[in-house]
C-alpha positions in Angstrom: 142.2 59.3 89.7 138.6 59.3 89.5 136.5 62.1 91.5 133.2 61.6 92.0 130.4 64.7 92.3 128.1 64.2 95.3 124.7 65.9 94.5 122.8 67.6 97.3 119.9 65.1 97.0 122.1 62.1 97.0 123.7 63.0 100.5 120.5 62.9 102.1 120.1 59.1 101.1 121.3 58.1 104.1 118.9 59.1 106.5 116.2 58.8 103.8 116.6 55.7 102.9 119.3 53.7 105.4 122.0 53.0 102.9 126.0 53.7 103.0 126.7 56.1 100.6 130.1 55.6 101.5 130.8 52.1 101.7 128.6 51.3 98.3 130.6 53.2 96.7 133.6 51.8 97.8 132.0 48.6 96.8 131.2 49.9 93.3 134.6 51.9 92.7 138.2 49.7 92.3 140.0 52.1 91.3 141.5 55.0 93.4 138.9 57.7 93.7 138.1 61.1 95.7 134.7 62.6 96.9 133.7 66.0 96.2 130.6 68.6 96.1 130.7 72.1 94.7 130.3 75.0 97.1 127.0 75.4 96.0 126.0 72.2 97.4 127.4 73.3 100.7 125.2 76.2 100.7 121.9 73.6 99.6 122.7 71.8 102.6 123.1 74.6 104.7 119.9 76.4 103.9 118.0 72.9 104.4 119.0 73.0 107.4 117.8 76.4 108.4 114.4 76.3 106.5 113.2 72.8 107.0 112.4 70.7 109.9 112.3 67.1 111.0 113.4 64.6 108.5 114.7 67.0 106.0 116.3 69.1 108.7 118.4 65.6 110.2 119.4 64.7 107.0 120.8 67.8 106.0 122.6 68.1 109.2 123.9 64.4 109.3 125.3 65.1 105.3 127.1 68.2 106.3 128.8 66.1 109.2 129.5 63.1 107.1 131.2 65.2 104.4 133.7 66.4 107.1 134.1 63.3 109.1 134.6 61.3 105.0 137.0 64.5 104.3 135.2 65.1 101.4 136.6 68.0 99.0 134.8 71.2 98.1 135.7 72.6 94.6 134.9 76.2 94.6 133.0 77.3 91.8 131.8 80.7 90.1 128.6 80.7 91.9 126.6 82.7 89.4 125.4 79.4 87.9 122.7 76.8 89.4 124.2 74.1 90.7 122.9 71.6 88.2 124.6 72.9 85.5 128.2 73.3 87.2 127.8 70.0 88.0 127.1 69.0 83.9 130.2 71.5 83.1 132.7 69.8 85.3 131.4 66.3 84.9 132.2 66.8 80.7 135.7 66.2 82.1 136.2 62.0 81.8 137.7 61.6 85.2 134.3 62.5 86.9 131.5 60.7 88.0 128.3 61.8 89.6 126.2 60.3 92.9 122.7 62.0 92.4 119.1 61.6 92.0 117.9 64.3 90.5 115.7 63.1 87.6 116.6 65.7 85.8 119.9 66.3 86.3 120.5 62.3 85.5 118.7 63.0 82.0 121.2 65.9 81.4 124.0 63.9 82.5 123.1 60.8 80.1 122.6 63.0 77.1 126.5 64.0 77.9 126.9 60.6 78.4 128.6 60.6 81.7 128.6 58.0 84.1 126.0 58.5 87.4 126.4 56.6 90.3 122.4 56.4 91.3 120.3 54.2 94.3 118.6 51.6 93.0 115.6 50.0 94.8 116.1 51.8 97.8 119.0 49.7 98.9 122.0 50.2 96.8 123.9 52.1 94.6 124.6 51.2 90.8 126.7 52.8 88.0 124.8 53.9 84.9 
């Protein structure tokens, strides 16, 4: 079964930009799959939320309720790493894919070459 890595940045698409993560990806992926995030990501969202305000603030808030309304799946992680490169160490493993949009992140990723499930003109996802 496929799991696929939601990045922090890629849960805020939907108020950001008005897409579905959920249902392009559903559209993208025909093979059984599950979502997760890494703690860490929790705690990005979370502190988001406390620190910023208006737009940023929302779609923090909306991501941390879609991930439990979605039932996504936190993997717990040693949390004395960023977040970018747990992400790059679990991904190594063939079974993963990652949503994100972090330019850098998707450079580190392709050098690994591992899949990345990215937005593409603003309106839908796309496999890489």
């Amino acid at each position: 079964m496929k799991q696929i890595i939601l990045d922090t940045n890629f849960l805020l698409i939907p108020i950001q930009f008005k897409v579905d993560i959920f249902s392009e990806i559903d559209r993208l992926i025909s093979e059984p799959y599950k979502l997760c995030i890494i703690d860490s990501t929790l705690d990005e969202l979370n502190k988001i939320k406390e620190t910023a305000s208006g737009k940023d603030k929302n779609a923090a808030n909306l991501a941390i309720q879609l991930l439990k309304a979605k039932n996504v799946h936190t993997i717990t992680t040693s949390k004395d790493k960023n977040v970018d490169n747990l992400i790059v160490e679990l991904a190594e493993s063939p079974e993963y894919l990652v949503a994100t949009q972090d330019k850098e992140l998707k450079q580190r990723l392709k050098a690994n070459k591992i899949k990345i499930i990215i937005l593409k003109q603003k309106k839908y996802l796309e496999i890489t």
